[in-house]
Each structure stands twice: as C-alpha cells, then as structure tokens.
N, C-alpha and C positions, 0 to 999 in steps of 0.2 A: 614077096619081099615087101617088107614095112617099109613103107615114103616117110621120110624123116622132114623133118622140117622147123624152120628157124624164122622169131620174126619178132621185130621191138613191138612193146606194146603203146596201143595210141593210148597217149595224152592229153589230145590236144582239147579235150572238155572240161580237164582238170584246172582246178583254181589254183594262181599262184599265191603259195603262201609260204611263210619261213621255215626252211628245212635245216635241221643241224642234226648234225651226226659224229659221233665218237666212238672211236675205236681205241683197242688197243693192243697190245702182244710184247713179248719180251726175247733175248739173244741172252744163252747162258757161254757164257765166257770163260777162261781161266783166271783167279784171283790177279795174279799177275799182271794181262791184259789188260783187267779191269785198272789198277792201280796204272798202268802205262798212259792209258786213255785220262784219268783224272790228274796227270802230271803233265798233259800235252807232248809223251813223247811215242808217238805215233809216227812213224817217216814219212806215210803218205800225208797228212796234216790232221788238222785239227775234226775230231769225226764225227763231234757234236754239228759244227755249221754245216757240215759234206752231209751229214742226215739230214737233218733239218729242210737244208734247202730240194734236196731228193726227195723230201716227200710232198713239200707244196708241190713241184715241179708236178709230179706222179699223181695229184690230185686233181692236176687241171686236164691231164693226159688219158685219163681213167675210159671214158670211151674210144679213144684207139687203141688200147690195147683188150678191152671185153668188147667185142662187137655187137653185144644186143643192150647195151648205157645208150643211156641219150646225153648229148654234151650238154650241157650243163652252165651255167653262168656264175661262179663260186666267186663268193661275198669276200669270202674267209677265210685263210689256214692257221689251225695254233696247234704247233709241233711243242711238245717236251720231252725230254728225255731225263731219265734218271739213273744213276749206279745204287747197286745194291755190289752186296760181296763176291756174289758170282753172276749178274747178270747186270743189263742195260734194258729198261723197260721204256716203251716209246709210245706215245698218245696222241694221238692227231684227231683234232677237230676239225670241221670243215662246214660253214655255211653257204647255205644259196637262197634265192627266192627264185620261187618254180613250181612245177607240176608234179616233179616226183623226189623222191627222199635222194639223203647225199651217204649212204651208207658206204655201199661201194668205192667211193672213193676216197671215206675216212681209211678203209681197208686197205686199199691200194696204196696209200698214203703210212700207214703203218708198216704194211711189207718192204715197201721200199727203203723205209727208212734203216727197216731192219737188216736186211739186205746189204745197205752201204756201210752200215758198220761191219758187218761179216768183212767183206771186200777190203774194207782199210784198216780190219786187224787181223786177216789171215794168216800171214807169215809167222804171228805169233802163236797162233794155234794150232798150228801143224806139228803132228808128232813123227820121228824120226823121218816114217814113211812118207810123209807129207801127206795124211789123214789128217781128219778131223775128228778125232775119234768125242770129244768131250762138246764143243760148239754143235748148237742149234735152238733155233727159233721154235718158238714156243706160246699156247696159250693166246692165238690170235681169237680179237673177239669184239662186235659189237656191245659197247659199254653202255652207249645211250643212244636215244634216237628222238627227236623234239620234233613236231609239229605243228607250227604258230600260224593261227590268220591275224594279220598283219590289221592294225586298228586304223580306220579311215579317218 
C-alpha cells in the first residue's frame, strides 16, 4: 500500500514581496435573466453587491477552505463584474505582501462570486423540471499573476 501524504510547503526563507493575482471565469445565463439582473429585478436582491461582497469574503477565507494555502494578509480585493447577452463575466484581483503568490484566492474569489450569482438567479433558470439545463460556469482562469520587490 502507497503512504499518501500531505504537507504546506515552507516559506518561511521566502522574501516578502508584492503579490497580485487575477483571475477570472464567466456564468452563461438566459438572455432573460440577464436582462432581469440589469433592471434589478432579481427577488433575492441586488446580485452584483451579493457577488462582489462573496468574493472579498471567499478571498480572505481561501485557506480554510484548501487546506494546504497558507493564510495570507490580503492588501486588496477588486471585484467587477460584467453582462454580455448571455452571460455575467467576474474578475477579482486580490493583493498581498508576503512569501507566496495570491492566485488561489483570486480563484476562490472568482468562483464564489460566480457561484452567488447561480444561487440569486436560480429560480429563473430552472426549466419545467427544475433543471438547469442551459446555466453553467465557465472558462475559469488565472489571467495575470505580478511579482514585485517592494523598493526600500
């Protein structure tokens, strides 16, 4: 039997310097929906601020939910979100000054966000069966990754 094994890796000889990371990924929607969500009539509320604030949140939370992240001291978050005609595309930046990059939790930060849109426009995208046959996330993906040493 193969010993499995799991274990963060040390940083601690690593210099702190400026990490920024971007991500991004898209939710393809029903034209409909989409048009629902750009007139704010959504019931659960408003699902640009309900994203937005779920992905800072999910950005600072990022090692309790991957167990092998180290937490992290995040500078940063800048959430946007955009309509196109059938989807909602979401970008989240995320700074820190530290030993290791902030990828992971631009990610984490993107899924979620994506995620809370799904959540506060379900009802509308549920076909007869209450499927989803047309919604899903899509195209998640490290867009940029910056490495700065910080000038004395």
């Amino acid at each position: 039997m193969t010993e499995m094994t799991a274990k963060m890796v040390d940083i601690s000889k690593k210099p702190d310097v400026i990490r920024i990371a971007k991500a991004q990924g898209s939710i393809k929607l029903k034209k409909e929906t989409i048009e629902k969500v750009k007139a704010g009539k959504i019931e659960k509320g408003d699902v640009f601020t309900a994203a937005k604030l779920a992905a800072i949140s999910a950005t600072k939370k990022t090692s309790e939910l991957l167990f092998l992240c180290h937490p992290l001291p995040i500078t940063n978050v800048k959430v946007d979100l955009n309509t196109a005609e059938e989807k909602i595309t979401a970008e989240v930046e995320v700074s820190s000054i530290g030993k290791t990059g902030v990828e992971m939790e631009a990610l984490v930060g993107v899924t979620t966000a994506l995620l809370t849109v799904w959540d506060m426009v379900k009802q509308y995208e549920k076909d007869e069966k209450g499927q989803y046959p047309r919604t899903k996330i899509e195209d998640i993906k490290v867009v940029e990754k910056i490495k700065e040493i910080p000038h004395a």
